[in-house]
N, C-alpha and C positions, 0 to 999 in steps of 0.2 A: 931557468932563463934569467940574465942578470938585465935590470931595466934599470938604467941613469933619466934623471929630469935634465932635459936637452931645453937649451932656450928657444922663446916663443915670442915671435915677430907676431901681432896682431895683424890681417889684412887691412886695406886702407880704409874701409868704409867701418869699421870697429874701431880707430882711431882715437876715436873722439870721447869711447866710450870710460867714465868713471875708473872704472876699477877694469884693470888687461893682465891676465895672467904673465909671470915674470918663465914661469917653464911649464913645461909638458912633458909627460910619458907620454912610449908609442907602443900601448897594448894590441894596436890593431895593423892591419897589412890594408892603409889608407893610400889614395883616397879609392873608394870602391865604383862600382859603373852606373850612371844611369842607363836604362835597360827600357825599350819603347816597349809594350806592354799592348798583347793585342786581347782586348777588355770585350766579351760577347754582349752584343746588344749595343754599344754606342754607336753614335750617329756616326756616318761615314768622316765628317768635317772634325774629329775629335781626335784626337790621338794622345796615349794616355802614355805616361815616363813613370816609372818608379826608380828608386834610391837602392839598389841592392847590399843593404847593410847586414844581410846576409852572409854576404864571401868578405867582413873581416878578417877570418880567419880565427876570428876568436870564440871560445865556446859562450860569451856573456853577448847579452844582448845588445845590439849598434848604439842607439844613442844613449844608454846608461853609459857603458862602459866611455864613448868620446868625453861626457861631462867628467868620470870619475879621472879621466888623462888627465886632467887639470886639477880637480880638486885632491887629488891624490897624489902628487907633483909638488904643491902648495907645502900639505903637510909636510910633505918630507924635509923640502927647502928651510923648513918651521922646528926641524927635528922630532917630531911626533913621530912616536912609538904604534900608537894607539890611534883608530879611525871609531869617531862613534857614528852610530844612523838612527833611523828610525822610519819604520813603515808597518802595514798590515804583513800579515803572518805569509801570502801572498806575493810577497812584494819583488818585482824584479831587481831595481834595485837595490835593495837588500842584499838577493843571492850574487850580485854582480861584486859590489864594497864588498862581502864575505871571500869572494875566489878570488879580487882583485887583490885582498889585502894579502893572503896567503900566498898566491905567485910572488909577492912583493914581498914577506916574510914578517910584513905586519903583524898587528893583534886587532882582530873586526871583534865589534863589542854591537850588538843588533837589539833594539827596542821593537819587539815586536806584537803588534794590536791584531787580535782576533775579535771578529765579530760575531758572536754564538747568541741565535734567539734563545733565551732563556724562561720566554715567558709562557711557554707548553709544557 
């Protein structure tokens, strides 16, 4: 699958903010549906919405993969070969920058912290 960094219009109330991404990759098949959500046990007056960032369509998970659109967009525009990270052995993240970089033909390079009691 070939993925270009497409330019990024920040919406208006982001505006103002410091630092706006100049592009974006589109790893995922956005925007996805809010979905009303019938939740056993709430009060009749409540009514509960979830974010279905499930049907991206992508095998990594929704909002890792949204951030790494931009942060992974960034390097390239920067010419970076190379993505480093760093999290628990764990880490979604992680395994998202690892698949994202290799659809992308990158080289993911992962610091990864296990936490092992040691003390038995």
């Amino acid at each position: 699958m070939i993925h270009k960094v497409l330019p990024y219009r920040a919406p208006e109330w982001a505006r103002a903010l410091k630092y706006i991404p100049s592009g974006k990759l589109n790893l995922t098949m956005t925007p996805t549906p809010i979905t009303r959500w019938a939740l056993p046990g709430a009060p009749k007056d409540v009514e509960v919405y979830i974010k279905r960032d499930d049907l991206t369509g992508c095998s990594l998970t929704g909002t890792k993969i949204r951030k790494l659109e931009f942060i992974i967009a960034d390097a390239i525009q920067k010419g970076c070969k190379h993505i480093i990270t760093c999290g628990t052995s764990e880490s979604n993240h992680c395994r998202a920058t690892a698949a994202a970089c290799a659809e992308l033909g990158l080289k993911s390079h992962l610091f990864l912290e296990s936490y092992l009691d040691v003390s038995t």
